[in-house]
C-alpha positions as CSV (number, residue, x, y, z in Angstrom):
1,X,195.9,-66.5,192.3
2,X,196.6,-64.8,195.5
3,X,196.7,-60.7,195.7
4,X,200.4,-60.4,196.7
5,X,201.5,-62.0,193.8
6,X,204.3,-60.7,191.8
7,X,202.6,-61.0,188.6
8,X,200.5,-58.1,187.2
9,X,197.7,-58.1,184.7
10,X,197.2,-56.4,181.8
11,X,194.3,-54.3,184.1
12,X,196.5,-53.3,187.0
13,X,199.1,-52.1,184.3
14,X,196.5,-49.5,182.8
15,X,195.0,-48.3,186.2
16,X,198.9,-47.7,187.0
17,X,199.5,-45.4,183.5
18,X,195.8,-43.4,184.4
19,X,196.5,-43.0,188.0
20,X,198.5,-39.4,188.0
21,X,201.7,-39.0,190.1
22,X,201.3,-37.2,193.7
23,X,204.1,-35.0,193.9
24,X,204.6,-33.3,197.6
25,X,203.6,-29.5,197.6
26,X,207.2,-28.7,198.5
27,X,208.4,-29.9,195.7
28,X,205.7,-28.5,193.4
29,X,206.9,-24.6,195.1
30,X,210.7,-25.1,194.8
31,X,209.9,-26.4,191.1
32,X,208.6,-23.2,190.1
33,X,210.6,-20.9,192.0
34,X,214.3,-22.0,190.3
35,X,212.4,-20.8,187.1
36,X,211.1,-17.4,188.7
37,X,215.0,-17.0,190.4
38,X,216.8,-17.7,187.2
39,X,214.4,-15.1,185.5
40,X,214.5,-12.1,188.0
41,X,218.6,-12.9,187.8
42,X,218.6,-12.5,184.5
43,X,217.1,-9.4,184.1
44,X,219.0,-7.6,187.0
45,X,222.2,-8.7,184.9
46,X,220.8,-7.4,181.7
47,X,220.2,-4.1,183.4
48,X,223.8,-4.2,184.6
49,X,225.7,-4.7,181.5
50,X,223.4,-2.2,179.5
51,X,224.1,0.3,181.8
52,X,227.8,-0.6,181.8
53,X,227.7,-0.1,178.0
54,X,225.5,3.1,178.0
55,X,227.9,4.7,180.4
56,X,230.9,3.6,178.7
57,X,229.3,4.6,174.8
58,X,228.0,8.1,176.2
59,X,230.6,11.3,174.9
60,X,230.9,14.2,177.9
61,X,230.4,17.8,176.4
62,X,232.4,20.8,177.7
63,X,230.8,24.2,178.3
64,X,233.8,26.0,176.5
65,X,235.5,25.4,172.5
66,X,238.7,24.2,173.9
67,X,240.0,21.7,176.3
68,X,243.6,20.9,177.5
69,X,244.4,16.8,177.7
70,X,247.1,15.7,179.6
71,X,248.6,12.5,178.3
72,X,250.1,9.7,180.4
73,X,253.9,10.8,178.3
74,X,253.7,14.5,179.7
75,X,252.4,15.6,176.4
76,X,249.9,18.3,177.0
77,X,247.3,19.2,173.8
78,X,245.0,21.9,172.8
79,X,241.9,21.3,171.2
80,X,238.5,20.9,170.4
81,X,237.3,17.2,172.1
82,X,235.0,15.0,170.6
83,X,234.1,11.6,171.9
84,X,235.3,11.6,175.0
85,X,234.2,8.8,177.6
86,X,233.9,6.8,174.1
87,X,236.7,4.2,172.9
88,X,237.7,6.7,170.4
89,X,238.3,10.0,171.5
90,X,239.1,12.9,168.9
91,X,241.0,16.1,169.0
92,X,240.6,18.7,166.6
93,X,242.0,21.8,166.1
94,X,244.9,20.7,167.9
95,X,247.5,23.3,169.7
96,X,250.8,22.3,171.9
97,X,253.5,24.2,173.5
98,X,256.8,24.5,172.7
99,X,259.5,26.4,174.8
100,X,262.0,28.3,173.0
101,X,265.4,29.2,175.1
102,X,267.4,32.1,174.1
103,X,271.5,31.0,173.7
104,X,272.7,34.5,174.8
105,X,269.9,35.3,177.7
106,X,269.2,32.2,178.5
107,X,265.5,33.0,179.0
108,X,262.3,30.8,177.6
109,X,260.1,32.0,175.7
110,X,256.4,29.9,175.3
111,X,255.0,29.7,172.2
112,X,251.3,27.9,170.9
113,X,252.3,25.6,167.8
114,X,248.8,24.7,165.9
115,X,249.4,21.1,164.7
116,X,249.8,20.4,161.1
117,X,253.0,22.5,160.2
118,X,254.6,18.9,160.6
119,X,255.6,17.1,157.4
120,X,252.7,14.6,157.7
121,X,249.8,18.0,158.2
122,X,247.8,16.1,161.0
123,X,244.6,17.9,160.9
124,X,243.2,15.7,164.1
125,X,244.6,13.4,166.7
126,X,242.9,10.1,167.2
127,X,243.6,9.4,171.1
128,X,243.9,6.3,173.0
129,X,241.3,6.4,176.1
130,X,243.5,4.9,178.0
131,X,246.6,7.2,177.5
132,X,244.5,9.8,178.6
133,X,245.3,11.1,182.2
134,X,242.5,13.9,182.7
135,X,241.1,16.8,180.6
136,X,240.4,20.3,181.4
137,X,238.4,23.2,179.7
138,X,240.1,25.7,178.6
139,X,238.7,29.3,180.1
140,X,237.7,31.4,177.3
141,X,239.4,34.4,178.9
142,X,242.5,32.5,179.5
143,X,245.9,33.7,178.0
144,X,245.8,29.9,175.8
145,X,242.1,30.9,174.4
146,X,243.4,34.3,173.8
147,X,246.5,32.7,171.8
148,X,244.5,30.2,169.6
149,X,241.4,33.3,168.5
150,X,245.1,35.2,167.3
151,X,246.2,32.0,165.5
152,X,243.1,31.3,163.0
C-alpha cells in the first residue's frame, strides 16, 4: 500500500490523538492577555461606580444649627438639615418668612413663621434633591439665628 495513500490506519489515527497541538507563541500571549485586560477593566469600573455611590450616599455636615435652602420655586426655609448630598434630604425645625404690608403706611414688616401653625402641623419637610438650588449656614450671630433662639 503506498504512503500517500488516502487511507489511514487504526495506528496513524492514535499517534494523531497523542501528538499535542503546536499553537504559535503569539497566539499563546494574546490568549492570556484578553483575560488579564477584561480583569484589570473590570476592577477600574468597580472602583468607579463605588465611588459614584459613596459620594452620592455620603450626608455634608454644617458647622452651625441652622441652614437656609433656597428652592428652585423661590421658596427660602429655615432649618436644621439632615441628609443632605443623600436622595432624601430632611429639614427640621423648619422657619420661613413671611412679609406683612401695612394698608395705611404701606410699609413691610418681616416676620419668622416656625412651620407647623398650618392645619396639617408639619413638624419636618422631606425635600426633593433635585428641587434644591443651594444651601447656606445660617451665622449664629445673624439677625435669623437671633429670631429662631426668641421663637423656642
Amino acid at each position: 500500500m503506498p504512503e500517500d495513500s488516502a487511507v489511514r490506519t487504526q495506528e496513524d489515527v492514535s499517534i494523531e490523538h497523542r501528538m499535542p497541538v503546536q499553537r504559535p507563541k503569539i497566539a499563546q500571549k494574546q490568549s492570556r492577555a484578553v483575560p488579564i485586560l477584561l480583569f484589570c477593566i473590570l476592577v477600574v469600573l468597580s472602583i468607579g461606580l463605588f465611588e459614584e455611590w459613596r459620594t452620592r450616599t455620603a450626608a455634608v455636615t454644617f458647622p452651625t444649627p441652622y441652614q437656609a435652602v433656597l428652592l428652585s420655586n423661590g421658596g427660602v426655609f429655615y432649618g436644621k438639615l439632615e441628609g443632605y448630598g443623600t436622595p432624601h434630604p430632611v429639614l427640621m425645625q423648619v422657619y420661613y418668612v413671611v412679609t406683612n404690608t401695612n394698608a395705611e403706611t404701606k410699609q413691610t414688616s418681616n416676620v419668622l413663621v416656625k412651620r407647623g401653625k398650618e392645619l396639617h402641623s408639619p413638624d419636618r419637610m422631606y425635600l426633593n434633591p433635585n428641587q434644591i438650588v443651594f444651601v447656606e449656614t445660617v451665622g449664629t450671630g445673624s439677625r435669623v439665628a437671633q429670631l429662631i433662639s426668641q421663637a423656642q
